[in-house]
KOLPAKOL-89177 format. One line per field, with one value per residue (C-alpha): residue number from 1; x negated, y negated, z. Coordinates in nm, 3 decimals. Layout:
# KOLPAKOL-89177
resi: c(NUM:...);
u: c(X:...);
v: c(Y:...);
w: c(Z:...);
//
This chain:
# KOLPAKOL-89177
resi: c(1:2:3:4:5:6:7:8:9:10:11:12:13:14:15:16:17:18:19:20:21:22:23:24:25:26:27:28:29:30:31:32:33:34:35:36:37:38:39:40:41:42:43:44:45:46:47:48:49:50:51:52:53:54:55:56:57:58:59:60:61:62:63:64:65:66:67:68:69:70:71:72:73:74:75:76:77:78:79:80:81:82:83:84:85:86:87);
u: c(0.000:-0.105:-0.195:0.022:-0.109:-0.179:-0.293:-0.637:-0.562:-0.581:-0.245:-0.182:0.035:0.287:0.136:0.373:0.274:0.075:-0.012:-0.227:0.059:0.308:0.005:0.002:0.394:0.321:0.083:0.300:0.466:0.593:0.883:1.199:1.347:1.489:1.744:1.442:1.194:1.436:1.512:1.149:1.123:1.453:1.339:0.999:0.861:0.885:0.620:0.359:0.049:-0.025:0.223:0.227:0.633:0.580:0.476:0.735:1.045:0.918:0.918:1.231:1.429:1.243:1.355:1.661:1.745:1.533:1.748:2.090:2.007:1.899:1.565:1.329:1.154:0.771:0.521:0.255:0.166:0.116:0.473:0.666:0.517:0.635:0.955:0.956:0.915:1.110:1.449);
v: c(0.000:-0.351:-0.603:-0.904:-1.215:-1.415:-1.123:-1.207:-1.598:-1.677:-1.801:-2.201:-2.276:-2.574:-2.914:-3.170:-3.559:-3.791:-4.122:-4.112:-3.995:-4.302:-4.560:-4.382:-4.405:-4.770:-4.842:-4.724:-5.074:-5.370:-5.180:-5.411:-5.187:-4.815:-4.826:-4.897:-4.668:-4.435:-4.482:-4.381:-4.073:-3.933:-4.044:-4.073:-3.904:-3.547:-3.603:-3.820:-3.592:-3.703:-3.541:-3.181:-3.008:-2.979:-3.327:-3.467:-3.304:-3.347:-3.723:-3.766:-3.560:-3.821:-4.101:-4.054:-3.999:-4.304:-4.517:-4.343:-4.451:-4.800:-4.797:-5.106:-5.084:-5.132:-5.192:-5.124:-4.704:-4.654:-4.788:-4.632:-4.308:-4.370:-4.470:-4.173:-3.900:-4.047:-3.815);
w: c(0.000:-0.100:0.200:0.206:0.081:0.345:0.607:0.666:0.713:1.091:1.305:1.303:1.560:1.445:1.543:1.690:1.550:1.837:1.839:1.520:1.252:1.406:1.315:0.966:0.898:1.002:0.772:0.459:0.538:0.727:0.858:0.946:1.193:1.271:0.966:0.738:0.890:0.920:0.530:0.442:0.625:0.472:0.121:0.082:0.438:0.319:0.022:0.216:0.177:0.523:0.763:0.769:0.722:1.116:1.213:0.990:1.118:1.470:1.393:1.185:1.471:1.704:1.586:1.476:1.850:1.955:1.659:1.814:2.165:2.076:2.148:2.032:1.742:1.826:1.525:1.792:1.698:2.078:2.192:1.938:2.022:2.366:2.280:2.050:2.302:2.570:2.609);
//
């Protein structure tokens, strides 16, 4: 029987986004608020070379909530990833 393709490739474990992937969505553009941010990752986000499928659903998921909740939109990459992750 043929070994699966694949088989000899080590486990990656998914990797959740941190500080560093919310300064690169930032620098895409001057982002106007959630609604517009939020925009770009439904459109555009998927096919940015720079978020991996795991990061980017982590983050979309994120802030959607954080938009739904009214949270304030920071365009400093360390507070939005705080008010990202915040329940």
């Amino acid at each position: 029987m043929a070994e699966q393709p694949g088989a000899g490739r080590p486990y990656v474990p998914p990797r959740d986004y941190d500080h560093r992937d919310v300064e690169h969505v930032l620098a895409v553009r001057r982002w106007e608020g959630w609604e517009e941010f939020l925009e770009w990752l439904r459109a555009e986000g998927i096919n940015d070379p720079e978020l991996s499928p795991d990061v980017f659903g982590r983050l979309r998921q994120d802030a959607e909530r954080a938009c739904a909740r009214g949270a304030a939109f920071s365009h400093d990459p360390r507070q939005l990833y705080q008010e990202l992750r915040r329940p």
